[in-house]
MMTF fields as JSON, N, C-alpha, C and O atoms, coordinates in Angstrom:
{
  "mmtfVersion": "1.0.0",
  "mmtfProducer": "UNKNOWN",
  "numBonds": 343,
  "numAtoms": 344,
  "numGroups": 86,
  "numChains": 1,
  "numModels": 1,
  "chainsPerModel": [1],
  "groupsPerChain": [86],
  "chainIdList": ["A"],
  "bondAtomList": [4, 2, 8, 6, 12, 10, 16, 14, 20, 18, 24, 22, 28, 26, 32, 30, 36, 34, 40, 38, 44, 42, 48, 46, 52, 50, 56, 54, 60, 58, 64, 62, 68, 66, 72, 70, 76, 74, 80, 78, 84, 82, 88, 86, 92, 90, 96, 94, 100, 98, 104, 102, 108, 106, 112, 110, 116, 114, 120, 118, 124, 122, 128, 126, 132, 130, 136, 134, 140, 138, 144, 142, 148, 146, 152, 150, 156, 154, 160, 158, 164, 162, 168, 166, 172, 170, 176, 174, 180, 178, 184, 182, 188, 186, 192, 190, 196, 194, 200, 198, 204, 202, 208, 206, 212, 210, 216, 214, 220, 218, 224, 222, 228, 226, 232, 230, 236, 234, 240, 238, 244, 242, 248, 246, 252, 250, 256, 254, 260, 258, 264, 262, 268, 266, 272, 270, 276, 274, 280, 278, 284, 282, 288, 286, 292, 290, 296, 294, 300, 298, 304, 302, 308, 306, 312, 310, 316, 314, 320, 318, 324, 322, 328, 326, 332, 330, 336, 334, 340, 338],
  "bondOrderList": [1, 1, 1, 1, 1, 1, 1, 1, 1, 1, 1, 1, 1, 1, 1, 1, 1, 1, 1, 1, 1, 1, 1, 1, 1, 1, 1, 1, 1, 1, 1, 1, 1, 1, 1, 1, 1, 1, 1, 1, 1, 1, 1, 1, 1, 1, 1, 1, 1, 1, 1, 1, 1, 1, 1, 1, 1, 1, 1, 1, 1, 1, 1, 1, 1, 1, 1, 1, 1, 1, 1, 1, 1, 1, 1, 1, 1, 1, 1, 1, 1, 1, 1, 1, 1],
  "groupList": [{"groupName": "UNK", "atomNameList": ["N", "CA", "C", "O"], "elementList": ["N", "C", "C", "O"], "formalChargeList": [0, 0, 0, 0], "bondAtomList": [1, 0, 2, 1, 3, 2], "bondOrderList": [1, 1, 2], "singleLetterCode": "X", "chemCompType": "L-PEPTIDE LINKING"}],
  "groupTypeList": [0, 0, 0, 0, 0, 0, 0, 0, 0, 0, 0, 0, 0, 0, 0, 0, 0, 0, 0, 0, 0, 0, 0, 0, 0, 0, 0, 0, 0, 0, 0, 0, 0, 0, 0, 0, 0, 0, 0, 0, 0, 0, 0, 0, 0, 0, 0, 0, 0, 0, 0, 0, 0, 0, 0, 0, 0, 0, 0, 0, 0, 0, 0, 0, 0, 0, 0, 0, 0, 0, 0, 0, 0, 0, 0, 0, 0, 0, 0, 0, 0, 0, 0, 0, 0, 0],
  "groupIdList": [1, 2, 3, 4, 5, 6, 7, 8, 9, 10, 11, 12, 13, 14, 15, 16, 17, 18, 19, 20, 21, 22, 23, 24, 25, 26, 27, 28, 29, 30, 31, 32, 33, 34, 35, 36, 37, 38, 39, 40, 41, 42, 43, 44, 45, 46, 47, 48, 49, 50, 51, 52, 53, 54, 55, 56, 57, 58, 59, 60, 61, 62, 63, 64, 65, 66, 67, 68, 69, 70, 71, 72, 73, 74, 75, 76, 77, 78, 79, 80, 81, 82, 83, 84, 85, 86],
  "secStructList": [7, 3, 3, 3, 3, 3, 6, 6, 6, 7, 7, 7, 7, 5, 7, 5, 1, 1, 7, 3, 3, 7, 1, 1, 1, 1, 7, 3, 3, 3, 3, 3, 3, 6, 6, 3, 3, 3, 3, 7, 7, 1, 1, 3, 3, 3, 3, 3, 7, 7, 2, 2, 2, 2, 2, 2, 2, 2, 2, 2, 2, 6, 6, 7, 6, 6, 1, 7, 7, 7, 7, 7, 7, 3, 3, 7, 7, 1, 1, 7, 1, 1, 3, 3, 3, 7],
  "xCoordList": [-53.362, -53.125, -52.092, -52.22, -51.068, -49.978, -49.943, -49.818, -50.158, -50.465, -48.968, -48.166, -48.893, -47.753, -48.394, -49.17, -47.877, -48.541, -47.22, -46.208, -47.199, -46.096, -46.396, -47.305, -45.591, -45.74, -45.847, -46.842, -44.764, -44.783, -45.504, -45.767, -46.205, -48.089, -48.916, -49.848, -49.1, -50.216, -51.05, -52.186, -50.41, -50.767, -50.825, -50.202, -51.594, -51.886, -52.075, -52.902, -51.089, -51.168, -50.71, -49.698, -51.622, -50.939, -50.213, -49.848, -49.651, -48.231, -48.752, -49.569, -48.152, -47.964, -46.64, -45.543, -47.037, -45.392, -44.828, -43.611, -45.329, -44.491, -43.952, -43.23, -43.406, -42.89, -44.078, -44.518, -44.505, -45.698, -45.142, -44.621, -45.351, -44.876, -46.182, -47.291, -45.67, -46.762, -46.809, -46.388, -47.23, -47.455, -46.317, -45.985, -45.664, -44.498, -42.995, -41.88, -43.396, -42.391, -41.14, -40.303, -41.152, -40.648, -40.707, -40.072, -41.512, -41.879, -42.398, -43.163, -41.911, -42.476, -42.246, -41.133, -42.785, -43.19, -43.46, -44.378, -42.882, -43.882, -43.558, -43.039, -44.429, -44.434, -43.231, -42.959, -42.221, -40.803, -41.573, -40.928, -42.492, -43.075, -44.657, -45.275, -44.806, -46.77, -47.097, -48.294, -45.798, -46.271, -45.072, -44.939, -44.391, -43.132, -43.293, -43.45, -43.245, -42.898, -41.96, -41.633, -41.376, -40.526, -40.557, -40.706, -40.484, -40.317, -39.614, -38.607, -39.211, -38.538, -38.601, -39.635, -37.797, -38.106, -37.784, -37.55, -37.664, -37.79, -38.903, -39.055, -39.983, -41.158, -42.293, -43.478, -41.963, -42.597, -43.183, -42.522, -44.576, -44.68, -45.341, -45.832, -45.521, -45.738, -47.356, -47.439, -48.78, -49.199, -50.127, -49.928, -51.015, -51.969, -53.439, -53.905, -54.055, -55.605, -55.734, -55.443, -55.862, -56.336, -57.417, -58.528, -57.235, -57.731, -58.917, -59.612, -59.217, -60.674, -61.696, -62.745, -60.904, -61.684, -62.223, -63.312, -61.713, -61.992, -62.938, -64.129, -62.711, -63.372, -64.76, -65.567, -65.308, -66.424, -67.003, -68.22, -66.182, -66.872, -67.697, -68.915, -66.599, -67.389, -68.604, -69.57, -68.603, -70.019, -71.028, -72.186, -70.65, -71.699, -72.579, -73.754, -71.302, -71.719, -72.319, -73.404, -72.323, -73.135, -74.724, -75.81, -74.375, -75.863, -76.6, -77.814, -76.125, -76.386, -75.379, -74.533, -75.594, -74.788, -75.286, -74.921, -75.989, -76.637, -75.746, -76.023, -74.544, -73.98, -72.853, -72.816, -71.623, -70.43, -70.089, -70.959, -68.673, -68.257, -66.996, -66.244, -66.92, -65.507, -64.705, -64.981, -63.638, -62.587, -61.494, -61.475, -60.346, -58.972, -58.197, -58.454, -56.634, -55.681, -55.185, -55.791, -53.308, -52.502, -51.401, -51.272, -50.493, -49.017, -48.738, -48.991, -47.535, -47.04, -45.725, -45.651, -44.91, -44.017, -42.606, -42.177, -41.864, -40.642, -39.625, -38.863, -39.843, -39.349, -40.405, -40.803, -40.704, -41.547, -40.411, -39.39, -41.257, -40.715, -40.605, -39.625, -42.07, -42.962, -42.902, -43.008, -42.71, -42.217, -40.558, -39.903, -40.03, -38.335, -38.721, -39.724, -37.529, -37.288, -36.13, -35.101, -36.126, -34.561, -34.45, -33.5],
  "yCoordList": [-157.829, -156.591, -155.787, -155.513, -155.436, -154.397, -152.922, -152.484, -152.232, -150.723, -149.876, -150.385, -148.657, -147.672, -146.426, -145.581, -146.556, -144.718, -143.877, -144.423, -142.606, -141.584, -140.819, -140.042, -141.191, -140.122, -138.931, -138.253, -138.386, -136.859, -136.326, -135.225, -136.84, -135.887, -136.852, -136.671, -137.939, -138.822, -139.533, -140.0, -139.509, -140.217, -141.96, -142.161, -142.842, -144.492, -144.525, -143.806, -145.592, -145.996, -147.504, -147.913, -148.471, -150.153, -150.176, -149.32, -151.484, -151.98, -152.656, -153.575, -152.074, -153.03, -153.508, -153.298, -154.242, -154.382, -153.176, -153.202, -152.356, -151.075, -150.361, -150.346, -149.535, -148.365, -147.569, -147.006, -147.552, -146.364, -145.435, -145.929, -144.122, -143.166, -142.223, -141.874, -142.041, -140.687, -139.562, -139.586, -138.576, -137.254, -136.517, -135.586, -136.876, -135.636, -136.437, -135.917, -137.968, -138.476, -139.208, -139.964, -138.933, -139.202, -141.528, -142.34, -141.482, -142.89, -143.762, -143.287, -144.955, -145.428, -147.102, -147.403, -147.861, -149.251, -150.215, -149.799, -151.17, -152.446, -153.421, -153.558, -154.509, -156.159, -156.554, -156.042, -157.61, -158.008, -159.125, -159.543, -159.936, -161.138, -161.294, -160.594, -161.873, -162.291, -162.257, -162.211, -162.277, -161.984, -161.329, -161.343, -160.864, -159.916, -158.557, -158.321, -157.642, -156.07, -155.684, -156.127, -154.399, -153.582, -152.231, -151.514, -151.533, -150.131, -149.433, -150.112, -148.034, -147.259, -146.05, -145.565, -145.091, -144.153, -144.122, -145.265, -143.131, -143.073, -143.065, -143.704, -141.924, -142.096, -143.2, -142.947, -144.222, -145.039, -146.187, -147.042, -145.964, -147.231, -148.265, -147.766, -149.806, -151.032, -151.109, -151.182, -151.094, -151.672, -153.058, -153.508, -153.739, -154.652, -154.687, -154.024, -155.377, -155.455, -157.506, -158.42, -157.603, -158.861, -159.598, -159.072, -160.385, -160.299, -161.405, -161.397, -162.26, -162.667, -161.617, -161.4, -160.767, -159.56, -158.613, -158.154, -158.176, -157.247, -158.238, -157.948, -159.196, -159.634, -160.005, -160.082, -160.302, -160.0, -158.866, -158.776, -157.88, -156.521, -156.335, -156.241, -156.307, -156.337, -156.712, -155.958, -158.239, -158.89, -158.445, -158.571, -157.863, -157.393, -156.044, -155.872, -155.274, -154.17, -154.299, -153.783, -154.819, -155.058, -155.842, -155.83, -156.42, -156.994, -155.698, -155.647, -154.683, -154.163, -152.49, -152.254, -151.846, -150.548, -149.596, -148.464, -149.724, -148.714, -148.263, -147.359, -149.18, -149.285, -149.343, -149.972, -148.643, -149.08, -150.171, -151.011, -150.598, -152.234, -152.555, -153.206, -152.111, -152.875, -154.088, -155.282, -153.358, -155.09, -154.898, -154.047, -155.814, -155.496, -155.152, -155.262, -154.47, -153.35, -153.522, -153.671, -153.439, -153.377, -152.81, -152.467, -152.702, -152.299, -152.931, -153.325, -153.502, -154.476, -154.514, -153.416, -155.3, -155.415, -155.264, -156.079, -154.426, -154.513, -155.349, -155.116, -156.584, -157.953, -158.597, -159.754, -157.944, -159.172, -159.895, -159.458, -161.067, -161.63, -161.446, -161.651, -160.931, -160.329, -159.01, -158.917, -157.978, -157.043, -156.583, -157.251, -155.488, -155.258, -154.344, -153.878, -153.492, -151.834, -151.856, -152.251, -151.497, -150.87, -149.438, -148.75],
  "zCoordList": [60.788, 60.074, 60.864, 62.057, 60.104, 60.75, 60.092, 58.949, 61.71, 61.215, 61.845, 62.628, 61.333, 61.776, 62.496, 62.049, 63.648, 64.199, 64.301, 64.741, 63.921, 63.818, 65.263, 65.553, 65.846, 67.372, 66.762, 67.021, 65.747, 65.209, 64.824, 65.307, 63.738, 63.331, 63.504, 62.72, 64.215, 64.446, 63.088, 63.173, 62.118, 60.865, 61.835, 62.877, 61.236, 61.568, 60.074, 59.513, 59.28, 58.27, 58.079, 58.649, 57.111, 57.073, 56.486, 55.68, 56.792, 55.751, 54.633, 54.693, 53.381, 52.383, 52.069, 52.589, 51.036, 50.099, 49.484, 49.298, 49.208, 49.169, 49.847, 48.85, 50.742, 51.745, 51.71, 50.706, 52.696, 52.784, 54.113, 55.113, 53.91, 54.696, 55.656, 55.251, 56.767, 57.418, 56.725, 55.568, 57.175, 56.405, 56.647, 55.914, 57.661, 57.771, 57.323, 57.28, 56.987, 56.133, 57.151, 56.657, 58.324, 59.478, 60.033, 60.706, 59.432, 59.958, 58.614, 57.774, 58.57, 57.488, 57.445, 57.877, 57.162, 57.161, 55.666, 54.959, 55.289, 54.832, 55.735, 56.842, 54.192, 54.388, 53.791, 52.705, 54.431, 53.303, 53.04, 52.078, 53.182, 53.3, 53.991, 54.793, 53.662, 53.732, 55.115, 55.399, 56.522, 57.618, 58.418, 59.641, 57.669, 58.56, 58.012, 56.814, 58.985, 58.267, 59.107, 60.208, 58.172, 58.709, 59.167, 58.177, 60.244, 60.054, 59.949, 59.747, 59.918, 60.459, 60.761, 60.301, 61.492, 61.951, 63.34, 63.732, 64.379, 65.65, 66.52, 67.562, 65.73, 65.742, 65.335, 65.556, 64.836, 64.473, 65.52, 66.109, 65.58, 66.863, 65.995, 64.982, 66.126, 65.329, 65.959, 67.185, 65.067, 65.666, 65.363, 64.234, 66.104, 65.27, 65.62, 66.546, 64.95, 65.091, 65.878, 65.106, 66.307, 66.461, 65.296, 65.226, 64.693, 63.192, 63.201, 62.185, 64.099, 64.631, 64.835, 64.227, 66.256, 66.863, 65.981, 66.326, 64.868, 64.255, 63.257, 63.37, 62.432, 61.634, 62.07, 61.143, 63.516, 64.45, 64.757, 64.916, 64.871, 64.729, 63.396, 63.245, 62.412, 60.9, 61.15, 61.263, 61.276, 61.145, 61.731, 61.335, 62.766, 64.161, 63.199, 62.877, 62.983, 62.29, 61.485, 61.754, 60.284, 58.991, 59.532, 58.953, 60.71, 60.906, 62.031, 61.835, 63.126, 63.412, 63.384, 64.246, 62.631, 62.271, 62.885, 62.567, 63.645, 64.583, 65.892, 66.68, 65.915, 67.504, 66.846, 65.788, 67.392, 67.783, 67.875, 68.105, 67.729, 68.102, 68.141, 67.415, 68.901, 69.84, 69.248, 69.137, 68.917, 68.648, 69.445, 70.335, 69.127, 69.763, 68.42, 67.221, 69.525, 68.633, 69.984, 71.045, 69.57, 70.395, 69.854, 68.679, 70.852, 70.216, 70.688, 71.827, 69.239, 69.175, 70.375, 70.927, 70.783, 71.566, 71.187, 70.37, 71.607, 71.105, 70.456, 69.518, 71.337, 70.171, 69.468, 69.608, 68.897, 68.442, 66.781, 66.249, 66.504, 65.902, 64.361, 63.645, 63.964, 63.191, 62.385, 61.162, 63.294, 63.121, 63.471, 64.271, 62.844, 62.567, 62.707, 62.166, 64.015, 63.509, 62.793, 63.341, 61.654, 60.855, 61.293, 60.918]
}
């Protein structure tokens, strides 16, 4: 999963195939394809979920929702291959 954080008002929003924007309109992201996105903006940082990790949390949660649960999330790396700043 690829998410967008706006340094400028702290909006975190995912990519779709459409252009989806932060709140102050400053940063904005899709998908061009089923595993590349794009952003842009200055403010725009790339990020991801580790998509095992999180899909284990889920499970954890739904079987115990009483607790918190920890997955992974990173920012992404400047080259990556995956993600484009325009």
């Amino acid at each position: 999963m690829k998410l967008v954080f706006c340094k400028n008002c702290g909006t975190v929003f995912s990519c779709s195939r459409k252009v989806k924007y932060c709140e102050c309109g400053l940063s904005s992201g899709k998908y061009i394809d089923n595993l590349h996105a794009e952003i842009h903006g200055e403010f725009a940082i790339p990020l991801g979920f580790s998509n095992y990790s999180f899909l284990q949390a889920i499970k954890k949660h739904e079987f115990d929702g009483e607790n918190s649960v920890l997955f992974t999330a990173f920012i992404i790396e400047k080259n990556c291959k995956t993600f484009s700043r325009i």
